[in-house]
N, C-alpha and C positions, 0 to 999 in steps of 0.2 A: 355472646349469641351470634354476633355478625360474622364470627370464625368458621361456623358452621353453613354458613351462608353459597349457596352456586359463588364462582370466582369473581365473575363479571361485579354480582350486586355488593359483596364482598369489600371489593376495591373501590364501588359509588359509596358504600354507608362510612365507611374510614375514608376518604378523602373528605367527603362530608363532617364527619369530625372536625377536619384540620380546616375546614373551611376553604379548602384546596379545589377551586375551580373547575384548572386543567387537569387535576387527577379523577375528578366528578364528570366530565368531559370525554376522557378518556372510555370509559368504561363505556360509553354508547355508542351502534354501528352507526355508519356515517347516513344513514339514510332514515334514523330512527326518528318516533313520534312521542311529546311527552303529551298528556293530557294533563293540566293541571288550573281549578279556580275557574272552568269555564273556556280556557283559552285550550289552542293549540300547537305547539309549537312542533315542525319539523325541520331536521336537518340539526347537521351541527351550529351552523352558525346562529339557529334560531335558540336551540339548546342553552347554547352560551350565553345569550344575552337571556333568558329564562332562570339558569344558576345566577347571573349575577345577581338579579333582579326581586327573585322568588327566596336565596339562600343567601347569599354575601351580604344586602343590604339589608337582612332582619337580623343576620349572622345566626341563622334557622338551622339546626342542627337535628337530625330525624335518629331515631336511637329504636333499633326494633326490640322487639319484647316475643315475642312468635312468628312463624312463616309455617306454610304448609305449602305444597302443588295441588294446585286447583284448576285440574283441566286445562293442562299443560301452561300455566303462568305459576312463579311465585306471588305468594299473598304473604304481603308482611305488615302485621300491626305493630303500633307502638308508638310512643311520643315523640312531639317535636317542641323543643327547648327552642327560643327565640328574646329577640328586643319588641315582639310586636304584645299588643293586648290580649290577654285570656291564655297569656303562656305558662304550662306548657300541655298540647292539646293532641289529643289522638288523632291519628290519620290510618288510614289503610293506602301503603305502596302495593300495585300491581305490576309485576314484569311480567315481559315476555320474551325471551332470549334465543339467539339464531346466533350460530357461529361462533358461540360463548360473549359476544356482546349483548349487551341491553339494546331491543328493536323497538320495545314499548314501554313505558312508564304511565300507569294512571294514577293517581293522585286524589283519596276524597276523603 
């Protein structure tokens, strides 16, 4: 499914896989926003301690199942496989992509 994916989220959902940080990192512009849990995090360097925190330390793995465009974001459902309680639990990723990077990431 992820093959099918715009490039950018593409290369987030397969680094993700690998549990691969700076490859999850990569795929965001440098000036992007993630929403995620209530929080906000902007920039990369807020991003990064977000991946570590949010994916590395559940070892939270997100596995989409559908995407559509939805007034110009992708919408992608599907599960996320983790070490935390109640795994593994549906979420809806929102992006929004400028310059073929990820500018926005919501999370609910």
């Amino acid at each position: 499914m992820a093959h099918d994916l715009p490039p950018a989220i593409a290369a987030y959902v397969a680094a993700n896989a690998r549990l691969d940080a700076e490859g999850m990192l990569a795929a965001f512009a440098p000036r992007a926003v993630v929403l995620d849990d209530g929080g906000r995090h902007e920039g990369r360097e807020e991003i990064k301690a977000w991946i570590r925190r949010a994916t590395l330390d559940s070892r939270a793995v997100f596995s989409p199942k559908a995407w559509r465009d939805e007034d110009g974001r992708i919408v992608a459902d599907g599960l996320t496989t983790s070490d935390f309680s109640g795994s593994p639990i549906r979420f809806t990723f929102r992006f929004r992509l400028e310059g073929g990077a990820i500018a926005a990431l919501e999370i609910a």
